[in-house]
N, C-alpha and C positions, 0 to 999 in steps of 0.2 A: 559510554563506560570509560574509565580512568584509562589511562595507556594504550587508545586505540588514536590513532591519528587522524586528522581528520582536516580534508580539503574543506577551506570557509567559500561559499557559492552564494550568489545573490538569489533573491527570489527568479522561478524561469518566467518567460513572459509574458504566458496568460495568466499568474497570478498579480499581475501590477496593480488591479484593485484591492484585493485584500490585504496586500505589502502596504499600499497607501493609506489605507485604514488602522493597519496597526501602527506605524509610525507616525501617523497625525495622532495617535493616541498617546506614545511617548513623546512627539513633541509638546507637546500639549500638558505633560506631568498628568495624565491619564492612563497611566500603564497597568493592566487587568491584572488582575490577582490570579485568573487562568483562562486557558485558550484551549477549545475546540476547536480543530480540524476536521471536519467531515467530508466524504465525496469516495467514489469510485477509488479502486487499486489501480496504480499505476499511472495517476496523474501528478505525483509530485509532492504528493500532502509532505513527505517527512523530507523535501528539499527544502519547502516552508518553513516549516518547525525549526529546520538547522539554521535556516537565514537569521530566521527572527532570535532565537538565541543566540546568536554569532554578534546578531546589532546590540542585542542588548548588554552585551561583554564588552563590544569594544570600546575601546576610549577615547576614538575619533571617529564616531559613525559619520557617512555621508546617506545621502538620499538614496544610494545604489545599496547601501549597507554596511558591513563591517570594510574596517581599511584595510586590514591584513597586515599592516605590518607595526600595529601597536603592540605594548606587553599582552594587552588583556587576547589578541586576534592570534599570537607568535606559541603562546598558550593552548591555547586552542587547537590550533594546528598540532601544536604536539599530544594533545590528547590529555592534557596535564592542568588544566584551570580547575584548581580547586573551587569555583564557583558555577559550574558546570557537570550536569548528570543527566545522562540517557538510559533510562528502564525497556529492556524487552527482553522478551522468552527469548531463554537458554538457545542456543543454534539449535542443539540434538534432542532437546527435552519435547514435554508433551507440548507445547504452545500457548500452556499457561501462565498469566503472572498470577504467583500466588502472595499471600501477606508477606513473605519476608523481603520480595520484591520493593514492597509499598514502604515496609517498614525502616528499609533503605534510602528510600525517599524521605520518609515523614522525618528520619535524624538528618537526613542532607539538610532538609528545609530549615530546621532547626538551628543549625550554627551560622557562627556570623560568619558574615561577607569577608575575603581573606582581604579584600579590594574595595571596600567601601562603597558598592556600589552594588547591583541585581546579586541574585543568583536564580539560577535556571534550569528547569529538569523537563527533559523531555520522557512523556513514555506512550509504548506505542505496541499492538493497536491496543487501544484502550479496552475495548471490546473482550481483550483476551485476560482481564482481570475477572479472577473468581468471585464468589460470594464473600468470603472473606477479607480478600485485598479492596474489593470497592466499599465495602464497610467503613473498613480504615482509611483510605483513600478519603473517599468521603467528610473524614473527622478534617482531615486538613485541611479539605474546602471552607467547611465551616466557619474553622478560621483561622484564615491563611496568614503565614508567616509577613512580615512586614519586610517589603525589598523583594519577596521571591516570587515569578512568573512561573509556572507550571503550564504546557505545552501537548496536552491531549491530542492524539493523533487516531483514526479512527475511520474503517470502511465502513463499518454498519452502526451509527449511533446510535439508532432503536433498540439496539440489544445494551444500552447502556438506562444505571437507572436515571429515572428523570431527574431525583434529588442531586445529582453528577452533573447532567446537563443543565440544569438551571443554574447552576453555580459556575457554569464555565460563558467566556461569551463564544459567542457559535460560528465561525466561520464555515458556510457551505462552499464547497470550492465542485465547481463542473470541468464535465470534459471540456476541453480547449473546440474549438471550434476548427475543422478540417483544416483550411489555411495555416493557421497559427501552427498546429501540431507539423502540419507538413515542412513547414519552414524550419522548426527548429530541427526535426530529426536531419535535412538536408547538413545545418550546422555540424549537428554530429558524425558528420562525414557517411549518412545512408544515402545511397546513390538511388537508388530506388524505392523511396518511404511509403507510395502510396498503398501496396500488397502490404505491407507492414502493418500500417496504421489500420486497417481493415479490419485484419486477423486481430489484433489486439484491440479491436471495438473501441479503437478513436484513442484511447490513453498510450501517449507515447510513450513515456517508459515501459510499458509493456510489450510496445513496440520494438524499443532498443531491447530490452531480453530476449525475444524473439529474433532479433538479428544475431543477437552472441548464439543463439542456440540453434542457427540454422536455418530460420526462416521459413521460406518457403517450401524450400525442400522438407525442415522436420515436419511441415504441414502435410506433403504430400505422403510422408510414411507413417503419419499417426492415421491418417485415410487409409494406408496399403491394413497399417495394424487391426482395423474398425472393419474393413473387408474382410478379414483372415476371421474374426471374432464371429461375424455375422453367418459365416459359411460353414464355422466351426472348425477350421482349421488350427487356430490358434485360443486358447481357452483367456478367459480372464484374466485370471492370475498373472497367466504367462506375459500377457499385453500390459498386466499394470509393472511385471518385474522390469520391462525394458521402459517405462517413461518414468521411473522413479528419481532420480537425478532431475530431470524437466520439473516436478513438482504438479501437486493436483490444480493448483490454483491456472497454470498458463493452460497445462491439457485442456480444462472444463472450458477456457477463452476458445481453444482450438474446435474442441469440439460443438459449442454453440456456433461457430461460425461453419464448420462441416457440416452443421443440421438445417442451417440456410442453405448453401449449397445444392444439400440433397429437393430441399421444396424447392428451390429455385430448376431445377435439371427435372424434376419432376412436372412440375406446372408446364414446362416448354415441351412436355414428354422427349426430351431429349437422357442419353447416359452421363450420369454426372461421376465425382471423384468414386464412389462405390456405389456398388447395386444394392439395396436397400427395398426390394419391390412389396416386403412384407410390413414397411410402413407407409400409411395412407399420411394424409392433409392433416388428418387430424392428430395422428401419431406423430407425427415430426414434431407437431407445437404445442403436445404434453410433453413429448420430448425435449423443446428448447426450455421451456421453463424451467422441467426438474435440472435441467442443467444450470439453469442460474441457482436454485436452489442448492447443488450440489458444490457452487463454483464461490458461493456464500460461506458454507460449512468446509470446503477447505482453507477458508482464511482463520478457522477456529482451530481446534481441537484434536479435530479429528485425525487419524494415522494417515501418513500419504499414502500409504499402502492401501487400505481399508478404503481412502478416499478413490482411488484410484481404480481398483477392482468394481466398485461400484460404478464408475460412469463407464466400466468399459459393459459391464452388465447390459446399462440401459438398451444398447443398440440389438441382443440377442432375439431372434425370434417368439 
């Protein structure tokens, strides 16, 4: 968005295959008309996204990516390159893009280049466009403005239509592989990444939120909160009013990993983070699922509240 500043970052390091992909494609005067990013939250998709629109601004890319210190990267930086646009739901809104969103878009794409060169719109998660915005959206796939890259970013692309995905090319990007991730959070100055990386099911930046937010310890008191729920101490509601700030999306990470826990402490008949004796084998692992389910549907729509009170539900006798 216009006037938001913004650090230029190279792709991180388990993307150097798909960086090299896309840039063999700009060297090469093969540059897509648009890009899909696909894969899990919290690996990095919209570090991507920023790389690749940062290279293709600037006016002395290297192999690492934008130089940073050209007019088109200085720009950039300041949040201020006319040739430059990022789409995503409102901070406080419902988590919708809707057409005037797109329709933002479709007039960006429309004008000329201020720089004789790309222009570039990233929007993201794509998924969170309605019926109407991917309508439209859609037209300008069709057929896409001449110079402009578009940058779809995207946890779930199945809930995207097909007419969308076929018009974008598709980078699938996976979780980093344990080494990798462990190394970079290290970088990041986490002294201890490996409980990190865990809780946040292998996607480091999920990992780094979970470090700003507490770690282990907010681990160990959404466990104390899932006891108090279970035993009826503390009601729903009340357990979803104290993790609202955490958001539904990291809870349902915490909580699928709490519901291993519980089978893992259970299987060794040993006491695990909370007593839980009113779920068997098999409850735990309707259990994990509807929580992937649930941890799906908070990356939409839904209220974090609403989202929230429901996964504290699940654990209730």
């Amino acid at each position: 968005m216009p006037g938001d500043e913004t650090t230029l970052s190279g792709p991180l390091p388990w993307q150097s295959a798909a960086w090299a992909r896309f840039t063999r494609a700009l060297d090469a005067g093969r540059s897509p008309h648009a890009v899909l990013l696909a894969g899990s939250a919290g690996i990095g998709k919209m570090r991507l996204a920023e790389a690749m629109a940062a290279r293709l601004l600037c006016e002395q890319p290297g192999a690492a990516g934008a130089c940073g210190a050209c007019r088109g990267c200085l720009l950039q930086q300041a949040g201020s390159h006319p040739d430059r646009l990022t789409v995503v739901p409102e901070a406080e809104g419902s988590g919708i893009l809707k057409i005037e969103a797109v329709r933002a878009l479709t007039e960006f794409s429309q004008r000329t280049s201020q720089f004789n060169g790309y222009r570039t719109a990233i929007l993201a998660p794509a998924e969170a466009l309605n019926r109407n915005a991917a309508n439209a959206l859609l037209k300008t796939l069709e057929e896409p403005p001449s110079g402009v890259v578009l940058i779809l970013v995207s946890h779930r692309p199945g809930r995207l239509p097909a007419t969308i995905r076929s018009r974008c090319q598709l980078y699938r990007l996976g979780i980093p592989n344990r080494t990798a991730g462990l190394e970079w959070l290290t970088t990041q100055g986490i002294t201890e990444p490996a409980p990190l990386l865990d809780l946040a099911g292998g996607a480091p930046l999920e990992a780094i939120a979970l470090a700003e937010s507490g770690g282990a310890a907010r681990y160990q008191q959404l466990a104390d909160h899932v006891s108090q729920v279970v035993k009826g101490d503390l009601s729903p509601v009340e357990a979803a009013g104290q993790w609202q700030e955490t958001g539904a999306r990291q809870v349902t990470a915490l909580m699928q990993h709490l519901a291993l826990d519980v089978a893992r402490a259970q299987a060794r008949g040993e006491r695990g983070r909370l007593s839980a004796h009113h779920l068997g084998a098999r409850d735990i692992h309707a259990l994990a699922l509807r929580l992937g389910d649930l941890r799906r549907a908070a990356e939409q729509s839904l209220s974090r509240e609403l989202s929230l009170e429901a996964l504290f539900l699940l654990w209730r006798p």
